[in-house]
C-alpha positions, 0 to 999 in steps of 0.5 A: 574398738581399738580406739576406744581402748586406747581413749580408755587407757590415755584417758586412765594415765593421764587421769592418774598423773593429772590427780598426781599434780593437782593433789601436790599444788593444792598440798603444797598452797596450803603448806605455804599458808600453814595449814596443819598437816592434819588437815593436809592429809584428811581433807587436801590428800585424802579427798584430793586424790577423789578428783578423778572420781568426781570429774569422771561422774560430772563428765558422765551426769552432763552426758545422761550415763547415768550408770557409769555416774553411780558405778563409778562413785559405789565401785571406787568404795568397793575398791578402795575398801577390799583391793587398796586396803587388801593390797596395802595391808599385805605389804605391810600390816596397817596400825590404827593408832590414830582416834580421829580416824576411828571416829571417821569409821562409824561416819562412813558407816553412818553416811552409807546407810543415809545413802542407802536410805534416801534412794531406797525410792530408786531414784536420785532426787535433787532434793536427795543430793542437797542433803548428801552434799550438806552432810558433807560440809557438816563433816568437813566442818567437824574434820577441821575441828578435829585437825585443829584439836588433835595436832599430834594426832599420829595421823599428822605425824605419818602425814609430816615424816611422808611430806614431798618436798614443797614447791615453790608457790607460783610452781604450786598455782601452776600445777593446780591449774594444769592438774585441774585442766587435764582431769577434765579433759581426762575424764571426759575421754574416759567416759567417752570411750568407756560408753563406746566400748558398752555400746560395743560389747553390748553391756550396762554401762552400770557394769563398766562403771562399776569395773573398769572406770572404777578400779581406773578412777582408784589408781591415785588411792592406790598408789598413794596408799601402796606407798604409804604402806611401804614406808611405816605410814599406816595412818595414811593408807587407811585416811586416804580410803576413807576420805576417799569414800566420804568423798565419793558417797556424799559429793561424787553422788550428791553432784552427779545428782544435781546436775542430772537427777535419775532413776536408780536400778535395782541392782544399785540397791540390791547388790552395789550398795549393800557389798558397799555397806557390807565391806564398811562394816567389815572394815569397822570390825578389822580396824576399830580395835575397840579397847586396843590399837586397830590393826588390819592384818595380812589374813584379813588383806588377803580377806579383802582381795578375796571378797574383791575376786568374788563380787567382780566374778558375780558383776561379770557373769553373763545374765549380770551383765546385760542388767 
């Protein structure tokens, strides 16, 4: 057991620092050729730091787990929207100024329920993955769309004023390069000791997905986001979680099922993926605003943790976790 701990722990820290990496190369190439920093901060930060999460579900399609596949892309959701958002939101209450996010919100709503919807069947289709990935390209067209028409959209500004120094552009293509190389490597030792430790303890490695592998592939959001929160930069925080989600519903899913379509549990429909949907609603309430400026205060974080402790207290009763 204990080298499957330590698979799982090496596989975590080296995931995180490696998406640390590739994220800071890939922004800083895409400075160097002038993207605005709006684009910068939806697409290359907010779905960047989603590497793990994607690497880990390949890694997992490739090798049949299935559950750790699906857990892990719906649990990063879960835990991206009640511990990140939850946690940022405590130190510092988050300000919802920015109205490319707020029409970001009822497209995650939106693509939640076509998630839902394509695999009410409980079964993960190729066909249900090409249409999860075209989504996705879609929004990302309209993402850049709206990068372009909103240049001082107050999410650039957070993305300006919180901007690392630049590398230079050979020391960028070098990082990208090793960040790429040590994600893989990384999640595929997660995976692997994260299966040996279900097989060990005798549970789904649907729960592990959904738990450990999940908060671990969600540390890059974490930290990104608490860091943002410190310093004033409330854009950040909340564009990183839904970027993230995005990312995670339409191409984390929708590659794991072109590689290796499934089957998928009950317990995916009925419980996941409705806490999933649940949450995002809940975040729409907290941060639309509707006619005044959103804002996602300290109540409503500890709101979040509290939903969080709850849904992972039911995940880890006993008669769950054999499911």
């Amino acid at each position: 057991m204990l080298e499957n701990l330590a698979a799982i722990t090496g596989g975590l820290i080296l995931l995180v620092w490696s998406a640390e990496r590739f994220v800071s190369g890939a922004a800083s190439i895409a400075r160097h050729y002038g993207v605005s920093p709006m684009i910068i901060g939806m697409v290359i930060v907010g779905f960047g730091t989603s590497a793990p999460e994607m690497l880990v579900s390949v890694s997992a399609s490739f090798e049949g787990n299935n559950g750790i596949a699906l857990g892990n892309a719906y649990g990063s959701n879960i835990v991206n929207i009640s511990v990140i958002l939850g946690i940022s939101a405590l130190i510092f209450p988050i300000k919802v100024q920015s109205s490319v996010l707020k029409k970001e919100i009822p497209w995650l709503i939106l693509v939640s329920l076509l998630s839902l919807m394509l695999l009410w069947d409980y079964s993960l289709s190729r066909l249900d993955a090409v249409v999860l990935l075209s989504v996705f390209v879609i929004l990302m067209s309209w993402t850049i769309v709206q990068g372009m028409k909103y240049p001082q959209d107050s999410l650039a500004q957070n993305v300006d004023e919180t901007a690392h120094k630049v590398m230079t552009f050979k020391t960028a293509i070098f990082w990208l390069m090793v960040g790429l190389l040590l994600l893989i490597l990384s999640a595929q030792l997660l995976v692997w000791g994260a299966v040996n430790l279900a097989v060990y303890f005798g549970v789904s490695d649907l729960v592990v997905g959904l738990t450990i592998v999940a908060i671990g592939t969600s540390l890059p959001e974490l930290a990104s986001s608490v860091m943002a929160a410190r310093q004033g930069a409330h854009e950040i925080a909340l564009g990183n979680v839904l970027g993230s989600n995005l990312f995670n519903t339409l191409v984390v899913v929708g590659l794991s099922g072109i590689i290796h379509p499934f089957s998928v549990g009950r317990e995916v429909i009925n419980r996941d993926m409705m806490v999933m949907l649940a949450l995002t609603l809940v975040l729409f309430v907290f941060a639309y605003g509707f006619k005044k400026p959103g804002r996602i205060n300290r109540v409503e974080g500890v709101f979040l943790l509290l939903f969080y402790l709850t849904y992972t207290t039911w995940l880890l009763n006993p008669a769950v976790l054999r499911m």
